[in-house]
N, C-alpha and C positions, 0 to 999 in steps of 0.2 A: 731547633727547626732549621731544615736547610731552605736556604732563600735562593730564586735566580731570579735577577734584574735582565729585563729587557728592554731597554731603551738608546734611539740613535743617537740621545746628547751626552757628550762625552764629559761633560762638565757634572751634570745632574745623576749621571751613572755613577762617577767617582766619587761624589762627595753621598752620596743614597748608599752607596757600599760602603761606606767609611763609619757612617751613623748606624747603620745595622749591625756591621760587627762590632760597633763599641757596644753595643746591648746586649751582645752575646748571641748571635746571629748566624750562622753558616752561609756566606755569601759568596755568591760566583754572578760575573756580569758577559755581557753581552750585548755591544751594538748592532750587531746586523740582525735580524727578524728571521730570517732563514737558518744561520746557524743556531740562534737561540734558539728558536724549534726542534732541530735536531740534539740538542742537548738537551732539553726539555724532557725529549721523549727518551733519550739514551739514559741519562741517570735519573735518581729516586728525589726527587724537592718534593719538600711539604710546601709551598706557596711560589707562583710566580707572582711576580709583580711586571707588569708589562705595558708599556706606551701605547695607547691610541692608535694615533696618528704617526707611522713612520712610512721613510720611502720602501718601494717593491713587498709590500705585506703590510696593511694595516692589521692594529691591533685583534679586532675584529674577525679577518679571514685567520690571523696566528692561533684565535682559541678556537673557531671552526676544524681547522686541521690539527690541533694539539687534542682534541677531543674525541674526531675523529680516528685518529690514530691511538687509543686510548689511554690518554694521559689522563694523570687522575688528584694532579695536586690543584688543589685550590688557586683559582687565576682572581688577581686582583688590578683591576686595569686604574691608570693614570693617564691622567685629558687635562689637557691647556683649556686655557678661555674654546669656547663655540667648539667643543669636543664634546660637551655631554650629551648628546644626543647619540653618536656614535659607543659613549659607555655605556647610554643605557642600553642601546641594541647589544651590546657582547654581554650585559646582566637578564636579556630575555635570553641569551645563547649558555646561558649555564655560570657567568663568572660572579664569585664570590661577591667581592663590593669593586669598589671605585674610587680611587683620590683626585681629586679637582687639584691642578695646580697652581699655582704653587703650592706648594703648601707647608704646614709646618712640624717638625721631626715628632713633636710629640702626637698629631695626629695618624703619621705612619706607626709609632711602637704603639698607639691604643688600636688599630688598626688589627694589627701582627697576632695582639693579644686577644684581641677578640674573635678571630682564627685560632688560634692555638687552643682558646677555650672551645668553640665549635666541635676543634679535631677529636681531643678526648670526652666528650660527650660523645661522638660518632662513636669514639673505640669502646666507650664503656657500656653502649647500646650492642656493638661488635660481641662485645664478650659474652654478654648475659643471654645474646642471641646464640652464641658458639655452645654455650652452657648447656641452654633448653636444647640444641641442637644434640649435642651427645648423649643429653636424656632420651630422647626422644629414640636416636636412633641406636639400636643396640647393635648393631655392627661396629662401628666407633668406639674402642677402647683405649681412651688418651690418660691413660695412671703415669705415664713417662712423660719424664720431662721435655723428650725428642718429640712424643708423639702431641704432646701439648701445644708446642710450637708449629708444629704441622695446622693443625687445628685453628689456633690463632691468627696463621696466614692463609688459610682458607677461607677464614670468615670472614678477613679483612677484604678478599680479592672477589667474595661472593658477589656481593654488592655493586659488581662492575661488570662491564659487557669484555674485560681484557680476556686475550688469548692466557689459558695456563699450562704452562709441560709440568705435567707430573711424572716422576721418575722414582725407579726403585727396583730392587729384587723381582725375579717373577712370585705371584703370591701374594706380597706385603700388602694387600688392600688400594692398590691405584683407582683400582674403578669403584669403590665404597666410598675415598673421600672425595670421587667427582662426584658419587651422588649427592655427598652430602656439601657440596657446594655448591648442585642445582636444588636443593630444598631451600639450603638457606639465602636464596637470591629472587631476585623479583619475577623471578622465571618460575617458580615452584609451581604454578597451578600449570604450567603449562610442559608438552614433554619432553622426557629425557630418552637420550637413543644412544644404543653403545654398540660401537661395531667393529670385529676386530680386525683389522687392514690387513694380518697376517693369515687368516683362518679363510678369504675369498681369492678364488683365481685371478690373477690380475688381469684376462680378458672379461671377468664381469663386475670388477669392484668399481669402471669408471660408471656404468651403468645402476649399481647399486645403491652411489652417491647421488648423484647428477641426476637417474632417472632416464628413462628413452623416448622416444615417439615408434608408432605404431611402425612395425616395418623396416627399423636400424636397422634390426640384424636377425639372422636366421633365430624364430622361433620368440619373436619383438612381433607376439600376437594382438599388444594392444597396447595405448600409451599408460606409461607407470610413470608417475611423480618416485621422485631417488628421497635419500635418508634427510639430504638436508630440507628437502621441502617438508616430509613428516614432521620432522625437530623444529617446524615453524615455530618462532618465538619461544621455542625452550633453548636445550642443549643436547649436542651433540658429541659424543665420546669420542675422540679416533683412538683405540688401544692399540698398540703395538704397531705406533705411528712411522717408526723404525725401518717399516717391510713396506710403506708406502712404492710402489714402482716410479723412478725418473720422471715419464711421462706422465703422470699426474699429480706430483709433486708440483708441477709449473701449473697447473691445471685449478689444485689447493690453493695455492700462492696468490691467484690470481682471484677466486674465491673469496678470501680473507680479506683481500685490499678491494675488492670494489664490492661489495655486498651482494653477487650476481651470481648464478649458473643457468651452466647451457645443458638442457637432455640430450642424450647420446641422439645424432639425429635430426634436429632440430638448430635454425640457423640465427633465434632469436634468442634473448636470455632472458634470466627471470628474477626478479630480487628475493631475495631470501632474507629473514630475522633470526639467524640462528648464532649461540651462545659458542665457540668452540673450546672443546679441550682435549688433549693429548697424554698421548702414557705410552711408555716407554722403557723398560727395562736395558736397553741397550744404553752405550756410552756413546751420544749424540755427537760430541767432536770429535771424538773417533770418527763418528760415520760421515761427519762435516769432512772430515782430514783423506778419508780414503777415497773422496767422490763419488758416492752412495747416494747422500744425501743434501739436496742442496742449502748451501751457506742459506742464502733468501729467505728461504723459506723456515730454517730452523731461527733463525733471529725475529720474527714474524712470532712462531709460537711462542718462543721463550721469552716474553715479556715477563714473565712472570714464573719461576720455579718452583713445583714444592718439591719436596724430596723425603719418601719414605724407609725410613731405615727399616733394616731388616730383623727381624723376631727377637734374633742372639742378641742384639745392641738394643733391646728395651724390654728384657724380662721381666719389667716392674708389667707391663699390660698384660702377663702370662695366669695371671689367676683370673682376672675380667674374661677375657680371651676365653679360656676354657669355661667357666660358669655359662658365659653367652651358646657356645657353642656345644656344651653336654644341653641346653636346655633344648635348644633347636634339634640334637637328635636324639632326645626324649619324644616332642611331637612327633618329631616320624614315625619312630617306635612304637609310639601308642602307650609306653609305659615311662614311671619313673627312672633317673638314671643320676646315678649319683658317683662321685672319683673319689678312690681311696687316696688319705696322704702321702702314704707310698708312692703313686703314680703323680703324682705334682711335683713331688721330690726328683723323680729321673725325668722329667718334663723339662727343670731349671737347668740338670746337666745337659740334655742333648743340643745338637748344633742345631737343627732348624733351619736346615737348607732350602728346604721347600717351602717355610716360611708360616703365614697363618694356612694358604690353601694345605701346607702338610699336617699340621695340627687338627684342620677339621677331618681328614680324611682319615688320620689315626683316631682320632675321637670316635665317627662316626662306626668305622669297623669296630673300636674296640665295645661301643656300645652293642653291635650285633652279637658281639662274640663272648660278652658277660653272661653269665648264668643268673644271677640276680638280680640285675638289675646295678649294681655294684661294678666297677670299673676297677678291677684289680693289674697288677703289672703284667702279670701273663695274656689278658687281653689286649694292651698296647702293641707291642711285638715292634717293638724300638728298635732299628736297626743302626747304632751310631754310626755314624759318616755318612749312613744313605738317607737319601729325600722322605725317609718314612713311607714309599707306596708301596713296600712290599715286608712279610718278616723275614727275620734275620736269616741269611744262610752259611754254609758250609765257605769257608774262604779259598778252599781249594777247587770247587763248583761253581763253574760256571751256565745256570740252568738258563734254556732260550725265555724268550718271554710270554709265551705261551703256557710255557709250563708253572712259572711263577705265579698267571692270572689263574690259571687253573685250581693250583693248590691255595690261593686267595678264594677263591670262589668256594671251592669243596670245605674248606673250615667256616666259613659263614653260612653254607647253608646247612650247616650238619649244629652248628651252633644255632641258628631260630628253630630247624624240626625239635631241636635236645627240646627248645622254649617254650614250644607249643604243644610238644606231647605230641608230634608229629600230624599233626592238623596243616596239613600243605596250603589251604587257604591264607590261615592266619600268619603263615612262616613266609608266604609271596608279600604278604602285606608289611610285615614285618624288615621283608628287604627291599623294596619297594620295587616289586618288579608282579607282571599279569601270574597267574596262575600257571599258565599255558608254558609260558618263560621257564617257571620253574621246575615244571616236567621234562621240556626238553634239556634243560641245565642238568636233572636228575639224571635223563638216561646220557648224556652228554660225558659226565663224570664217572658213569657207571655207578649213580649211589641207590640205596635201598633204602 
């Protein structure tokens, strides 16, 4: 266990860190209350131990703002004579227990211990929670070791109000393990809202969030509550947190540290209860480094990293993966749909650039494009090196992209009429698109 001592006597910090690490203890000290704080929150401790009574920050206001700020290790406060009154006030503010001092060493290690037993009960509740969790949810394919770890630090981090940047590939499931670490948090009955920073114009995304008053701005025909007021007491997604614009970057920042926003408009603010998290496929200190992105604000999200490898680097989830996802466009389909071994086998070989969203989208065509129901390799149309959204072509051709969706398009719908016996209803249903769609798609293609 890693231990920080915070206390301003110099005598009883020395000889508290001396006794701890002869137990075998990870200990780091600190007299001033202010830097202890920031170290608090800057690195990982399983337990502070912290002084009452010091000058410029009592005990007290140290776990208010270590709290606030979302520290998450267990605070165990120490009070001299006519101090426990103020330790019980920091044990109705959240802190573990309390040592009356003086005291004696073997009451700090049964102390320590009986913390340490708490923590793994916490984790082993963590787990069996993480467990049911990826039963439950079948998006979630953790058969890898990588992906296991993800999982485990998501369940640990559920449980907390902390900022988390999730990072990874485009594809790899960013926004699947934010859900699933608003399901498995005290937030679950309440909503989850994912929105992606990059996909809204940055003159309507401050308005998006934040919300307006009647009359902002042209066609601000009447007051709308923004994302974060909907996300009341749940969570909220920022994807592709990356394309955030400068001027509301300060805007977030500001957001995150005082629990408030202001409607585009409007000169008062509002408190908000919302959970936040981020995703990110870009390389954040890159974007720190090029002044993109501000420093502040990226250390604010990244309390807390998870990091999702990408498809190639955890082939052991690639049969989960596919099972979950042939079943999911079976229901669309309306029919059974099943993968030859052939096809798993060139699945292991290809790269997986596009990651799992390439997987479902090769799936999902090849299931259109099966004659039986049967997923053979001539259905896939593996293009090695490419993201998998198109079949394979000519290396000397270079076709626009018009013409690529085209000929995508013409082999799918000439594969559900084959299905249906040319029953144009059942082949629109089949691809999920209106009827109407599919005539104008027919004469569009010129098909009969």
């Amino acid at each position: 266990m890693r231990l920080l001592v915070v206390d301003d006597d110099d005598g009883l910090r020395r000889s508290l860190s001396l006794l701890l690490a002869a137990e075998g203890y990870d200990v780091t000290a600190e007299g001033a209350p202010k830097t202890g704080l920031r170290r608090a929150l800057s690195e990982m401790f399983d337990v502070v131990l912290c002084d009452v009574k010091m000058p410029h920050m009592d005990g007290v206001e140290f776990l208010k703002r270590y709290r606030k700020e979302g520290g998450e290790a267990l605070v165990i406060m120490m009070s001299a004579y006519g101090g426990e009154d103020a330790a019980i006030e920091a044990m109705k503010e959240g802190a573990y227990d309390y040592l009356p001092k003086p005291f004696r060493s073997d009451e700090v290690v049964l102390t320590l211990r009986k913390a340490a037993e708490r923590e793994q009960l916490r984790d082993r509740v963590a787990r069996l929670e993480a467990e049911l969790a990826r039963r439950q949810e079948t998006d979630v394919v953790a058969e890898s070791r990588a992906m296991r770890q993800v999982m485990d630090l998501a369940t640990r981090v559920a449980h907390h109000a902390t900022t988390v940047l999730i990072t990874g590939e485009s594809g790899t499931g960013k926004e699947v393990v934010a859900r699933a670490i608003h399901r498995m948090s005290p937030r679950k009955d309440k909503p989850f809202i994912a929105v992606n920073c990059a996909a809204i114009p940055d003159n309507l995304l401050e308005s998006e969030l934040f919300g307006h008053r009647k009359g902002a701005f042209t066609g601000a025909s009447h007051d709308r509550p923004g994302l974060f007021e909907e996300a009341s007491g749940g969570t909220l997604l920022l994807d592709e947190i990356g394309d955030l614009p400068l001027g509301l970057q300060a805007k977030l920042l500001r957001v995150l540290q005082e629990g408030e926003i202001r409607r585009v408009g409007e000169t008062t603010t509002r408190e908000v209860d919302v959970r936040v998290l981020a995703a990110t496929a870009r390389n954040m200190e890159q974007e720190v480094k090029s002044g993109s992105f501000r420093e502040d604000l990226y250390y604010r999200l990244n309390v807390v990293r998870i990091h999702i490898p990408p498809l190639r680097e955890r082939l052991e989830d690639l049969d989960g993966l596919v099972t979950t996802l042939v079943r999911r466009a079976a229901e669309r389909a309306g029919q059974q749909v099943t993968v030859s071994p052939e096809v798993l086998n060139a699945m292991r070989s290809h790269p997986w650039r596009g990651n799992i969203r390439e997987l479902e989208n090769a799936l999902e065509r090849a299931a259109v494009l099966s004659r039986d129901g049967v997923i053979r390799l001539e259905d896939l149309l593996l293009n090695p090196g490419s993201n998998g959204a198109s079949p394979a072509l000519p290396s000397d051709t270079l076709p626009t992209l018009k013409e690529v969706v085209a000929n995508a398009e013409r082999e799918a719908i000439g594969a559900a009429l084959a299905r249906t016996d040319g029953n144009r209803q059942q082949a629109a249903r089949l691809l999920g698109i209106s009827v109407r769609n599919l005539f104008y798609k027919l004469k569009a293609l010129d098909l009969n």
